[in-house]
Biopython code that builds the backbone (N, CA, C, O; Angstrom):
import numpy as np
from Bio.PDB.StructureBuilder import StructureBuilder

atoms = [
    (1, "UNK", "N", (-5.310, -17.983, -17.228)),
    (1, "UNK", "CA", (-6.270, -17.104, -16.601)),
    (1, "UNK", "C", (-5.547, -16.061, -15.734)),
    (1, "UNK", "O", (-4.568, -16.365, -15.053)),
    (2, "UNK", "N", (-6.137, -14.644, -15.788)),
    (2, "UNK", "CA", (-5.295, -13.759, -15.302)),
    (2, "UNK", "C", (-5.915, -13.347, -13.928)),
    (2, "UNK", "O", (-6.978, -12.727, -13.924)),
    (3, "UNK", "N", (-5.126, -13.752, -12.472)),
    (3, "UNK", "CA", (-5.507, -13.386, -11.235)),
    (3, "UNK", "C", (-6.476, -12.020, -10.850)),
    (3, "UNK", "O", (-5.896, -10.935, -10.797)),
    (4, "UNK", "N", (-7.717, -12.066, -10.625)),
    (4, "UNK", "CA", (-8.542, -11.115, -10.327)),
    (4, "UNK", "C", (-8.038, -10.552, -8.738)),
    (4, "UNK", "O", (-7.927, -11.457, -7.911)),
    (5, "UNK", "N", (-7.776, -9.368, -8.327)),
    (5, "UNK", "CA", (-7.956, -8.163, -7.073)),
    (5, "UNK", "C", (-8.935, -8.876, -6.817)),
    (5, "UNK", "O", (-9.827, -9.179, -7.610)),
    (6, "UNK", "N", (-8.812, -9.295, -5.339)),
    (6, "UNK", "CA", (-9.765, -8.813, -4.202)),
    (6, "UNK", "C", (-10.416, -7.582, -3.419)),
    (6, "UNK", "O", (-10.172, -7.345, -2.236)),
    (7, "UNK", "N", (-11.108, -6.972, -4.066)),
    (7, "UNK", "CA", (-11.164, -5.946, -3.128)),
    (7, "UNK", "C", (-11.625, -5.496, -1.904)),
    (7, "UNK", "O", (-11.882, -4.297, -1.797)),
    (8, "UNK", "N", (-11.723, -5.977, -1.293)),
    (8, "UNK", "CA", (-11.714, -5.954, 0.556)),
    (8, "UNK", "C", (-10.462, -6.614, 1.037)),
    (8, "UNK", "O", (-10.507, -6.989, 2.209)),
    (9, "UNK", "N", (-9.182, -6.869, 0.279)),
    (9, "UNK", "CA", (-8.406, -7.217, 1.115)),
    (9, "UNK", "C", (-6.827, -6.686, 0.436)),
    (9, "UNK", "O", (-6.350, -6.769, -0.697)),
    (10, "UNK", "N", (-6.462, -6.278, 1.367)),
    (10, "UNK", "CA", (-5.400, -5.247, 1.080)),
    (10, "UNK", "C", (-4.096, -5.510, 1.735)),
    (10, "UNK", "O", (-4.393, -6.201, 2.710)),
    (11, "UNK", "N", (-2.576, -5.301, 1.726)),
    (11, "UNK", "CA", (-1.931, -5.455, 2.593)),
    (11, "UNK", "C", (-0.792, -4.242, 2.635)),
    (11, "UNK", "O", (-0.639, -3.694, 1.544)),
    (12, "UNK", "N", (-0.327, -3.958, 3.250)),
    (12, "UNK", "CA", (0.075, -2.339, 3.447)),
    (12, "UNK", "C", (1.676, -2.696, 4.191)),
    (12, "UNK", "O", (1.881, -3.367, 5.202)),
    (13, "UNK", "N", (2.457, -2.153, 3.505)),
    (13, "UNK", "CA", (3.988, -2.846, 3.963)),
    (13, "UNK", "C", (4.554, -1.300, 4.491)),
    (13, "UNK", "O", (4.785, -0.312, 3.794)),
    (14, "UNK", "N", (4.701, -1.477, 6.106)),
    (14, "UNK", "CA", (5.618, 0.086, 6.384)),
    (14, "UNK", "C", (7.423, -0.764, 6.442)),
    (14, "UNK", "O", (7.928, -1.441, 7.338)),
    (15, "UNK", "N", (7.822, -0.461, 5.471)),
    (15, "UNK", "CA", (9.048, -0.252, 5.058)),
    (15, "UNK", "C", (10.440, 0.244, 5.609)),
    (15, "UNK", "O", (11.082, 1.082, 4.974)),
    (16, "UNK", "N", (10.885, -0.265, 6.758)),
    (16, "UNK", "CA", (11.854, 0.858, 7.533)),
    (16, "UNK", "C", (13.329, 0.985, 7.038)),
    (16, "UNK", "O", (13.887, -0.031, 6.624)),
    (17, "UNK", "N", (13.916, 2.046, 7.057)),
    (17, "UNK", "CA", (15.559, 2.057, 6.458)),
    (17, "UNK", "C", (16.474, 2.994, 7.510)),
    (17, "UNK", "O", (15.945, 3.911, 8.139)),
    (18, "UNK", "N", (17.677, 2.720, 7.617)),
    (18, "UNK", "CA", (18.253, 3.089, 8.959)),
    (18, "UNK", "C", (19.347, 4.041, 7.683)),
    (18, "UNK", "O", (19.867, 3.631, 6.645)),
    (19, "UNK", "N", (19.375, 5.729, 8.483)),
    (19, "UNK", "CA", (20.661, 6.210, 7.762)),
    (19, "UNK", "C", (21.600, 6.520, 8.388)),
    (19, "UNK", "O", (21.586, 7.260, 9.372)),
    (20, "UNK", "N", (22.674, 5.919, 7.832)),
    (20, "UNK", "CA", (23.958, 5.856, 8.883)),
    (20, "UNK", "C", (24.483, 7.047, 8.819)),
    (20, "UNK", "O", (25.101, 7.402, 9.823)),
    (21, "UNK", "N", (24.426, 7.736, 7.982)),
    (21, "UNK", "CA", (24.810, 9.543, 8.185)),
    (21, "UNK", "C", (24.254, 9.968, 9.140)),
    (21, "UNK", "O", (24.915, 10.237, 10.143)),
    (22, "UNK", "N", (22.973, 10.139, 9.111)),
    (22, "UNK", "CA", (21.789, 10.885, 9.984)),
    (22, "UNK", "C", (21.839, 10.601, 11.458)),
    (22, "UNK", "O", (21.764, 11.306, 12.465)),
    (23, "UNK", "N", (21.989, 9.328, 11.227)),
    (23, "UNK", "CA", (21.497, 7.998, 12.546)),
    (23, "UNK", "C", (19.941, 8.257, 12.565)),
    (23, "UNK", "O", (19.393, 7.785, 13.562)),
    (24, "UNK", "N", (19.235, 8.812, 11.805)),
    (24, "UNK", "CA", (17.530, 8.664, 11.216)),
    (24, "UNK", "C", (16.915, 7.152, 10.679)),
    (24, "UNK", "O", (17.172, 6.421, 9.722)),
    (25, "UNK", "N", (16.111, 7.105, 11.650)),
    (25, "UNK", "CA", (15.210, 5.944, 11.046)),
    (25, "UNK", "C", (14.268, 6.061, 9.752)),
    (25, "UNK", "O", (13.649, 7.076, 10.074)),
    (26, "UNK", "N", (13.812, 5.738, 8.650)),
    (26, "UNK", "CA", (13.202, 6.297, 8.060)),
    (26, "UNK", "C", (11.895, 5.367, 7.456)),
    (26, "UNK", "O", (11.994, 4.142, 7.526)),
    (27, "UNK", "N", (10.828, 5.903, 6.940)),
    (27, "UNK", "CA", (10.089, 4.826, 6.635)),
    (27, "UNK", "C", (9.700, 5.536, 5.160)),
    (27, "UNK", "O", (9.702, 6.702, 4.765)),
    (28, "UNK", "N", (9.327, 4.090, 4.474)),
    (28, "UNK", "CA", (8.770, 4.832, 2.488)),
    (28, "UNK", "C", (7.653, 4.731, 2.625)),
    (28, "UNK", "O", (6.998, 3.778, 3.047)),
    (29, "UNK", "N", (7.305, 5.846, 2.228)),
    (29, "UNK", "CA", (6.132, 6.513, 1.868)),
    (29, "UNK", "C", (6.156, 6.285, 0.139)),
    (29, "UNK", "O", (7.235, 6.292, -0.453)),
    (30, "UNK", "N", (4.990, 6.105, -0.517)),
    (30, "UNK", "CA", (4.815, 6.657, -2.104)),
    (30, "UNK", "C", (3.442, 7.520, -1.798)),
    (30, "UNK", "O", (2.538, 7.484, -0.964)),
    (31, "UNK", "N", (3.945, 8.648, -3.424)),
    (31, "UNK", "CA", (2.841, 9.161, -3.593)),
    (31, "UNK", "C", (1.798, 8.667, -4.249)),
    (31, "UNK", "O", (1.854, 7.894, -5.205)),
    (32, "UNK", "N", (0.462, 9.280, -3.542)),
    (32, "UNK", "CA", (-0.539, 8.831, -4.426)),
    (32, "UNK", "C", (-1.383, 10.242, -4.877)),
    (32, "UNK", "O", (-1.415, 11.308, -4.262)),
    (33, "UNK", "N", (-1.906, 9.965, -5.875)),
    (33, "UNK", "CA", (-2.341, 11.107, -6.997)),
    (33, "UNK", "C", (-3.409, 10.714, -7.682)),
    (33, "UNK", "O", (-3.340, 9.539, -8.044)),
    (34, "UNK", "N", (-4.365, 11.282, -7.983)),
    (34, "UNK", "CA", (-6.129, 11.189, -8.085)),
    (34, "UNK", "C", (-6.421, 12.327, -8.925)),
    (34, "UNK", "O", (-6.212, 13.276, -8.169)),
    (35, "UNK", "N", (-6.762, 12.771, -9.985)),
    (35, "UNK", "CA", (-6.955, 13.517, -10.497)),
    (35, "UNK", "C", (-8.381, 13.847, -11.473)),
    (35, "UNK", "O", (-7.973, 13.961, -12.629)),
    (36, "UNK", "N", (-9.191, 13.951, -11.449)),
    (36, "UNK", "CA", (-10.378, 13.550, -12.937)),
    (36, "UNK", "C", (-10.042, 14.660, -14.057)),
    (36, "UNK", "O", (-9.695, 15.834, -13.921)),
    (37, "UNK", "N", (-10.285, 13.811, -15.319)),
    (37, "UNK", "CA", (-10.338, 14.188, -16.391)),
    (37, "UNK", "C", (-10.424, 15.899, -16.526)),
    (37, "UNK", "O", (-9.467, 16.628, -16.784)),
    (38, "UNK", "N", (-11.882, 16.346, -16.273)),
    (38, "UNK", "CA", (-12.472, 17.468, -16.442)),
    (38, "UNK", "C", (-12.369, 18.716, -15.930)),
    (38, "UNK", "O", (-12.879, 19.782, -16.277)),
    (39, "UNK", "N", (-11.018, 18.177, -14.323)),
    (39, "UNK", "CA", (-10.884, 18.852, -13.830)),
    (39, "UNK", "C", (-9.146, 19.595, -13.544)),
    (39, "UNK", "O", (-8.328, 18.688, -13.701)),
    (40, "UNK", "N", (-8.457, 20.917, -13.193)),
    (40, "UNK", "CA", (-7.149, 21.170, -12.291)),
    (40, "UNK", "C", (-7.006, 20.211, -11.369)),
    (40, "UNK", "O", (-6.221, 19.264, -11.414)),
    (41, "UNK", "N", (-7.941, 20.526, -10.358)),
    (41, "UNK", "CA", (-7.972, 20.212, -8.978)),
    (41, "UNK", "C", (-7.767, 19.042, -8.756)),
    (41, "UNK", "O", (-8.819, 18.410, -8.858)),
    (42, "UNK", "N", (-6.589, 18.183, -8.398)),
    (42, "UNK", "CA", (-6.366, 17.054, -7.402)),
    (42, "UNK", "C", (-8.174, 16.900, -6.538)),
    (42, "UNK", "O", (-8.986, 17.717, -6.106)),
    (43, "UNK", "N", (-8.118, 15.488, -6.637)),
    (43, "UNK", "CA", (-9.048, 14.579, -5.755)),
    (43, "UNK", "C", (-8.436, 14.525, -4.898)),
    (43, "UNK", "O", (-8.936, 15.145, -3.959)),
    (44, "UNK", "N", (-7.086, 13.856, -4.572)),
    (44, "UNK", "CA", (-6.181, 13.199, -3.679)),
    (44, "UNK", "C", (-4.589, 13.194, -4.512)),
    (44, "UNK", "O", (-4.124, 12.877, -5.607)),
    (45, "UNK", "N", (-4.060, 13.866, -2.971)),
    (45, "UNK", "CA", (-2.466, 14.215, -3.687)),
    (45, "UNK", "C", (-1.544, 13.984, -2.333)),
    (45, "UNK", "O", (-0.970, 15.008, -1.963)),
    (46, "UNK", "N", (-1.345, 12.969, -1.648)),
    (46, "UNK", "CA", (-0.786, 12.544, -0.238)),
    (46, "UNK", "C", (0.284, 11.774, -0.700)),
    (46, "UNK", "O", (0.625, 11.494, -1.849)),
    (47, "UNK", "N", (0.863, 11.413, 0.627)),
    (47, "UNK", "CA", (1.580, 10.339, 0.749)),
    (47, "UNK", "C", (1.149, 8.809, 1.678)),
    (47, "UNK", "O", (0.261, 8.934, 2.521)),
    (48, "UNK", "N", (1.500, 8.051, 1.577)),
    (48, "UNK", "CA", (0.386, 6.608, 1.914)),
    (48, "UNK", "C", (2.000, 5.649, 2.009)),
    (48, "UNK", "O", (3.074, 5.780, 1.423)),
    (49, "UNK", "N", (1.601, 4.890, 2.827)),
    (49, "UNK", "CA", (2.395, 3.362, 3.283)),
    (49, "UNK", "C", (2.285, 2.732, 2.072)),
    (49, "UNK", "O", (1.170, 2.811, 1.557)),
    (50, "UNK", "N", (3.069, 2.170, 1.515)),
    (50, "UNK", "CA", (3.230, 1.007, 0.434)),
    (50, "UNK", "C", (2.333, -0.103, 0.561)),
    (50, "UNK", "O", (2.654, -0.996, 1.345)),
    (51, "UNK", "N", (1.122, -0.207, -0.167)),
    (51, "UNK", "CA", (0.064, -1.234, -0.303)),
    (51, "UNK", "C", (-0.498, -1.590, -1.638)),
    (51, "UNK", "O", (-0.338, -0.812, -2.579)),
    (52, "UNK", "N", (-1.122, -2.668, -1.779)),
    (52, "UNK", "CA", (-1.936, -2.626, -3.084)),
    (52, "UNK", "C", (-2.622, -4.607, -2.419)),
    (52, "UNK", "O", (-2.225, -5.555, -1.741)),
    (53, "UNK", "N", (-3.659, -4.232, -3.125)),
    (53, "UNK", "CA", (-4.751, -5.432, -3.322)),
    (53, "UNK", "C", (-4.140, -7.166, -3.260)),
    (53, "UNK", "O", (-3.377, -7.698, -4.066)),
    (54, "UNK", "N", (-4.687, -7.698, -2.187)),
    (54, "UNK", "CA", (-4.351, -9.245, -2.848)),
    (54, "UNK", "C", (-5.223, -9.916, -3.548)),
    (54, "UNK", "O", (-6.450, -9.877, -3.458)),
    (55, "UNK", "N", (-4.215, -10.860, -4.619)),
    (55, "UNK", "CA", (-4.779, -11.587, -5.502)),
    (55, "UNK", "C", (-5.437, -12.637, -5.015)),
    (55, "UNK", "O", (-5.196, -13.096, -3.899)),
    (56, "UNK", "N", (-6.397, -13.144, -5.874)),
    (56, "UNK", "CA", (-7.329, -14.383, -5.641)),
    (56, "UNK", "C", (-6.305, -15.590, -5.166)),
    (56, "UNK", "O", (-6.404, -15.989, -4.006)),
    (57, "UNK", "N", (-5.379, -16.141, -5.997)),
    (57, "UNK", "CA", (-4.666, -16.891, -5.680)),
    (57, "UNK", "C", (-3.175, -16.799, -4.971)),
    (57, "UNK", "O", (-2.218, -17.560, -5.116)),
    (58, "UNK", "N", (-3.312, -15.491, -4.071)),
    (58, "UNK", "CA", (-2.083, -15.746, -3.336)),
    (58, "UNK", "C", (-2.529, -15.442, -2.112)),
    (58, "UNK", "O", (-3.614, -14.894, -1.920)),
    (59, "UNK", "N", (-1.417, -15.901, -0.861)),
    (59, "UNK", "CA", (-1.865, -15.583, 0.312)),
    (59, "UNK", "C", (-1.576, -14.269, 1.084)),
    (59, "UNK", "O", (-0.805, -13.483, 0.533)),
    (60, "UNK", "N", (-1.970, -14.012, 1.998)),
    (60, "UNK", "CA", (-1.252, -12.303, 2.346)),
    (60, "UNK", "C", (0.083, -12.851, 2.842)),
    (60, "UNK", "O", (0.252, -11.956, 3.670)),
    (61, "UNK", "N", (0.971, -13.481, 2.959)),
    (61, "UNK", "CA", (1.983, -13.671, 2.856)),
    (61, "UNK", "C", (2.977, -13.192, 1.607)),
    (61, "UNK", "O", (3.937, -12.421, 1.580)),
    (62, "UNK", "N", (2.261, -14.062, 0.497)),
    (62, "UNK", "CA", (2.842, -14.203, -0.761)),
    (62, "UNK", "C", (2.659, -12.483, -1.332)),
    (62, "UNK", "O", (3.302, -11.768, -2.101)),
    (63, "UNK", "N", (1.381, -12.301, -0.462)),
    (63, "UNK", "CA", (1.194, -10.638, -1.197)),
    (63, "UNK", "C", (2.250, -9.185, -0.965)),
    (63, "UNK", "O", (2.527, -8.177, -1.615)),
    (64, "UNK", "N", (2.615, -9.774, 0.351)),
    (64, "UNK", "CA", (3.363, -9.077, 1.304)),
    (64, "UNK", "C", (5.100, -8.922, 0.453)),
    (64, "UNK", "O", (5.900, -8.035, 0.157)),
    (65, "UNK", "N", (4.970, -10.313, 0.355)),
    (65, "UNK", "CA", (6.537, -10.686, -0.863)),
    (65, "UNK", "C", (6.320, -10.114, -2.000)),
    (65, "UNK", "O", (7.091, -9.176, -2.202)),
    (66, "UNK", "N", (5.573, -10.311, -2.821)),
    (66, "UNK", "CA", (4.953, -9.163, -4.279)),
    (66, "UNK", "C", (5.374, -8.370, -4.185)),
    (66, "UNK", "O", (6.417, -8.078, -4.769)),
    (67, "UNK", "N", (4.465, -7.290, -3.023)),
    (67, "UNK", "CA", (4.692, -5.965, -2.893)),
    (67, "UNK", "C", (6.171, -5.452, -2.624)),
    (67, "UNK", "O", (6.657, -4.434, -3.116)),
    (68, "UNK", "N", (6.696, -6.188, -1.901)),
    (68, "UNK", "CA", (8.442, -5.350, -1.437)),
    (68, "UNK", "C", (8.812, -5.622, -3.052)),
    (68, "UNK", "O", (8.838, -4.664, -3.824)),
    (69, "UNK", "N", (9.100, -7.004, -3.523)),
    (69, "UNK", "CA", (9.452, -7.061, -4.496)),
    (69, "UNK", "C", (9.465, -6.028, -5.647)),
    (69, "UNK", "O", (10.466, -5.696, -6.281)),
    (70, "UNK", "N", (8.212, -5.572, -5.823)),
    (70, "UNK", "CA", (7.772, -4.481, -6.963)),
    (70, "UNK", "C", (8.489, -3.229, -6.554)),
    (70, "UNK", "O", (9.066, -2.393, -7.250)),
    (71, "UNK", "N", (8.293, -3.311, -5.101)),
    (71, "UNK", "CA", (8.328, -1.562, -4.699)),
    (71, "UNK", "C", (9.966, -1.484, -4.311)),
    (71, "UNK", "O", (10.396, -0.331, -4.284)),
    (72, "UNK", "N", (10.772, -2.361, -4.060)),
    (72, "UNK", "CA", (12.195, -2.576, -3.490)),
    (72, "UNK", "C", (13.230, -2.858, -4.440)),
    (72, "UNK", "O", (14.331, -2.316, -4.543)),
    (73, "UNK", "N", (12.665, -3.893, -5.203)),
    (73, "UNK", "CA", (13.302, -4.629, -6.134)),
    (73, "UNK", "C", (14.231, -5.562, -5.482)),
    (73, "UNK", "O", (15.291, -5.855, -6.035)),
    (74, "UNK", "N", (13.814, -6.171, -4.048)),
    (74, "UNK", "CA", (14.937, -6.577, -3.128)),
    (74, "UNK", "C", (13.789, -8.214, -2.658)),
    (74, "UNK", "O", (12.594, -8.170, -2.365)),
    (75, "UNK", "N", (14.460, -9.172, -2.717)),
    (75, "UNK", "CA", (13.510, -10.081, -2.143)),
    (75, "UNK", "C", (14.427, -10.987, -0.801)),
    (75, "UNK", "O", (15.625, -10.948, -0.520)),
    (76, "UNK", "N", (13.424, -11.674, -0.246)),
    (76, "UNK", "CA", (14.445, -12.079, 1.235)),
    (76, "UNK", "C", (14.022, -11.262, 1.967)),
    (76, "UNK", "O", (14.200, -11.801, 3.059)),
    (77, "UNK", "N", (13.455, -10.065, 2.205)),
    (77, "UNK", "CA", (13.199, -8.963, 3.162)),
    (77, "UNK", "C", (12.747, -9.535, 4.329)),
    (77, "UNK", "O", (12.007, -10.515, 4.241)),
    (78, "UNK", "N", (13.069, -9.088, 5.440)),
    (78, "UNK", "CA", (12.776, -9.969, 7.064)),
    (78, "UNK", "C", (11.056, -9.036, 7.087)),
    (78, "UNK", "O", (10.861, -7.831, 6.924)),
    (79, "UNK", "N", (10.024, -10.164, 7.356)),
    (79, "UNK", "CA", (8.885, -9.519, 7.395)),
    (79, "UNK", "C", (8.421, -10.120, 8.711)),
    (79, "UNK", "O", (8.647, -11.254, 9.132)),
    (80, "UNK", "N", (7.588, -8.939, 9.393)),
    (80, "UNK", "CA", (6.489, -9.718, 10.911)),
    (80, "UNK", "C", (5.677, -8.705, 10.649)),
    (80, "UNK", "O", (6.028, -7.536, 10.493)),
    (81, "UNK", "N", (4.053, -9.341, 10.571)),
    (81, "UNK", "CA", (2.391, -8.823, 10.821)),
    (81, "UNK", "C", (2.966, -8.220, 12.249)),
    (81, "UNK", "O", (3.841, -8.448, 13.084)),
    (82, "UNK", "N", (2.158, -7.529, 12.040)),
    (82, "UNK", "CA", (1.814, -6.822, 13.590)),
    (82, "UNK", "C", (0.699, -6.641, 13.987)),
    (82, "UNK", "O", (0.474, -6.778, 15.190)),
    (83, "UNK", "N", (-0.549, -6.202, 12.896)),
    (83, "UNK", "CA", (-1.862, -5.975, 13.006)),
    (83, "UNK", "C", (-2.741, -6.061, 11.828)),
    (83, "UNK", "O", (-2.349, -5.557, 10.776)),
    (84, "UNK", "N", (-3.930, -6.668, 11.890)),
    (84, "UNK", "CA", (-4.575, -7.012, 10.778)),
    (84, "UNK", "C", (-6.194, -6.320, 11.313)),
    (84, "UNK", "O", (-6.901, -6.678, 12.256)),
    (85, "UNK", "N", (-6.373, -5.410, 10.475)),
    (85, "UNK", "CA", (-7.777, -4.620, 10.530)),
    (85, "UNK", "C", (-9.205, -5.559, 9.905)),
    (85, "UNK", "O", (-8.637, -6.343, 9.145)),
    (86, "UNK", "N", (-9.848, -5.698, 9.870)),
    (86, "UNK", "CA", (-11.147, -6.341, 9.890)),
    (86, "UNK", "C", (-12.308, -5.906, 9.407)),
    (86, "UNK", "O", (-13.130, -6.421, 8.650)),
    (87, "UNK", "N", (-12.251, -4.836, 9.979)),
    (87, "UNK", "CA", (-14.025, -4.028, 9.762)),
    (87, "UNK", "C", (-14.234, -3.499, 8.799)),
    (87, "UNK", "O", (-13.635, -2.450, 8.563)),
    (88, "UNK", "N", (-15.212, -4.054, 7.835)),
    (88, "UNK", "CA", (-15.087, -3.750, 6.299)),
    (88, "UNK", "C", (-15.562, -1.810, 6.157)),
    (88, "UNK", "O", (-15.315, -1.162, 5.140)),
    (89, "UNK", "N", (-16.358, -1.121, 7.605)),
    (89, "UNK", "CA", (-16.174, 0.091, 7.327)),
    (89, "UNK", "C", (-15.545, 0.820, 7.960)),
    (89, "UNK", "O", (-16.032, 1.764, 8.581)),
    (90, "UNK", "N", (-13.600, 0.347, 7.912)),
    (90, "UNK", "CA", (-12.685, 0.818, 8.424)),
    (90, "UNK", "C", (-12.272, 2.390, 7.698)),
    (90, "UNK", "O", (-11.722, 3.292, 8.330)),
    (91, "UNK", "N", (-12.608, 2.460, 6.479)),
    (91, "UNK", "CA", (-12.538, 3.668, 5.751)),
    (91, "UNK", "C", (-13.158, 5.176, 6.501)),
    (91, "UNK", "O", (-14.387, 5.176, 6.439)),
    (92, "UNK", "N", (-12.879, 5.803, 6.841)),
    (92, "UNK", "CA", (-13.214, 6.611, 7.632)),
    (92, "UNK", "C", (-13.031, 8.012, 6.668)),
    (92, "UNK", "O", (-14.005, 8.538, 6.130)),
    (93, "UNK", "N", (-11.324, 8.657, 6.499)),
    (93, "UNK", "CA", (-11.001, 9.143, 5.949)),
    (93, "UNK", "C", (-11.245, 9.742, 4.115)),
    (93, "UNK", "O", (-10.666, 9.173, 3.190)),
    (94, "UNK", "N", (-12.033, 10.750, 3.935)),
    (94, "UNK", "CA", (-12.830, 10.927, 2.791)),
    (94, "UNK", "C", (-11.977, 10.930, 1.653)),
    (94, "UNK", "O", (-12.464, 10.930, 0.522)),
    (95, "UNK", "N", (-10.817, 10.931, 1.835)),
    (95, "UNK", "CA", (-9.266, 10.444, 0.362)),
    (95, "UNK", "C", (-9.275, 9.125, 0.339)),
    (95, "UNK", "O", (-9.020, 8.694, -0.785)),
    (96, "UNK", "N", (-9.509, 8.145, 1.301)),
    (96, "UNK", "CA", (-9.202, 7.177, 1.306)),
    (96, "UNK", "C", (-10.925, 6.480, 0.230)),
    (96, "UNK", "O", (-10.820, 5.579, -0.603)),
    (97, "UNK", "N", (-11.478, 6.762, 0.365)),
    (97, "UNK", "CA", (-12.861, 6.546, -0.124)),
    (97, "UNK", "C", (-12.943, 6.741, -1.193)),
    (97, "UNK", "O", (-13.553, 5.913, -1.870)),
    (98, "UNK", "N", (-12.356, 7.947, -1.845)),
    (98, "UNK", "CA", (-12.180, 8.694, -3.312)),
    (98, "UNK", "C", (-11.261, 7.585, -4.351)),
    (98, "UNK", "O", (-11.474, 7.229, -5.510)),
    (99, "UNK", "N", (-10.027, 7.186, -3.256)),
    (99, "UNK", "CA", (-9.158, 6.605, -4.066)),
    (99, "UNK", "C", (-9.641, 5.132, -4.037)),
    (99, "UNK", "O", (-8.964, 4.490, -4.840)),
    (100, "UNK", "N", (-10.605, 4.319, -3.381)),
    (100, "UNK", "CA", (-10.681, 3.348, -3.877)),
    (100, "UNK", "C", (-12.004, 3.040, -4.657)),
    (100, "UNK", "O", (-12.339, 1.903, -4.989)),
    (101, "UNK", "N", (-12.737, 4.211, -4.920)),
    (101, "UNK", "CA", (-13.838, 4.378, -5.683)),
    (101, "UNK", "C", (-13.366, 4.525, -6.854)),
    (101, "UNK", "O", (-14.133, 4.173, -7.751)),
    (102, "UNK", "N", (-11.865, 5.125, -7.323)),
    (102, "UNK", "CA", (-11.792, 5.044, -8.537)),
    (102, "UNK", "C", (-10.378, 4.455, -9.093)),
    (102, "UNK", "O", (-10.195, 4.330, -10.304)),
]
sb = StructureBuilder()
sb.init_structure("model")
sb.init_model(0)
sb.init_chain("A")
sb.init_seg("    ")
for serial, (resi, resn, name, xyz) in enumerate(atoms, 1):
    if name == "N":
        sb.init_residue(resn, " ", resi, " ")
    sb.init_atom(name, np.array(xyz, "f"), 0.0, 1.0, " ", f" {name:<3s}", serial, name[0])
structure = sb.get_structure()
């Protein structure tokens, strides 16, 4: 059986990398891109914190490990929560609404 998305629950990994040239802290961003069929015009064309959906059968722990995994290709990564949002109408932002409507 293939693990179904939750969708109200999400986990969002800010990513930090230190450059020893620069002495710049840096954090990954990916793009995200929204486009419809019928249309030129971008829906949504930003940049966003590294996130995606947890599965039915894992914990936001395990989700947290997924995600670096996919997005890093690096596992072992030192991880600490800092804040966990709640309010299912935390969506405020009208890109953010677009992109999980479709």
């Amino acid at each position: 059986m293939i693990a179904q998305i939750i969708p109200n629950i999400s986990v969002d990994c800010v990513v930090f990398g230190y450059d020893n040239k620069t002495k710049l802290l840096n954090v990954l961003l990916i793009e995200r891109f929204l486009q419809l069929k019928d249309t030129d015009e971008p829906l949504v064309n930003d940049y966003v914190l590294t996130g995606f959906h947890a599965y039915e059968d894992e914990t936001i722990d395990e989700t947290a490990k997924r995600l670096l995994k996919e997005l890093t290709g690096l596992d072992n990564l030192y991880k600490k929560q800092f804040k966990v949002f709640g309010d299912p109408n935390r969506l405020m932002n009208q890109k953010d609404i677009i992109w999980v409507q479709n």
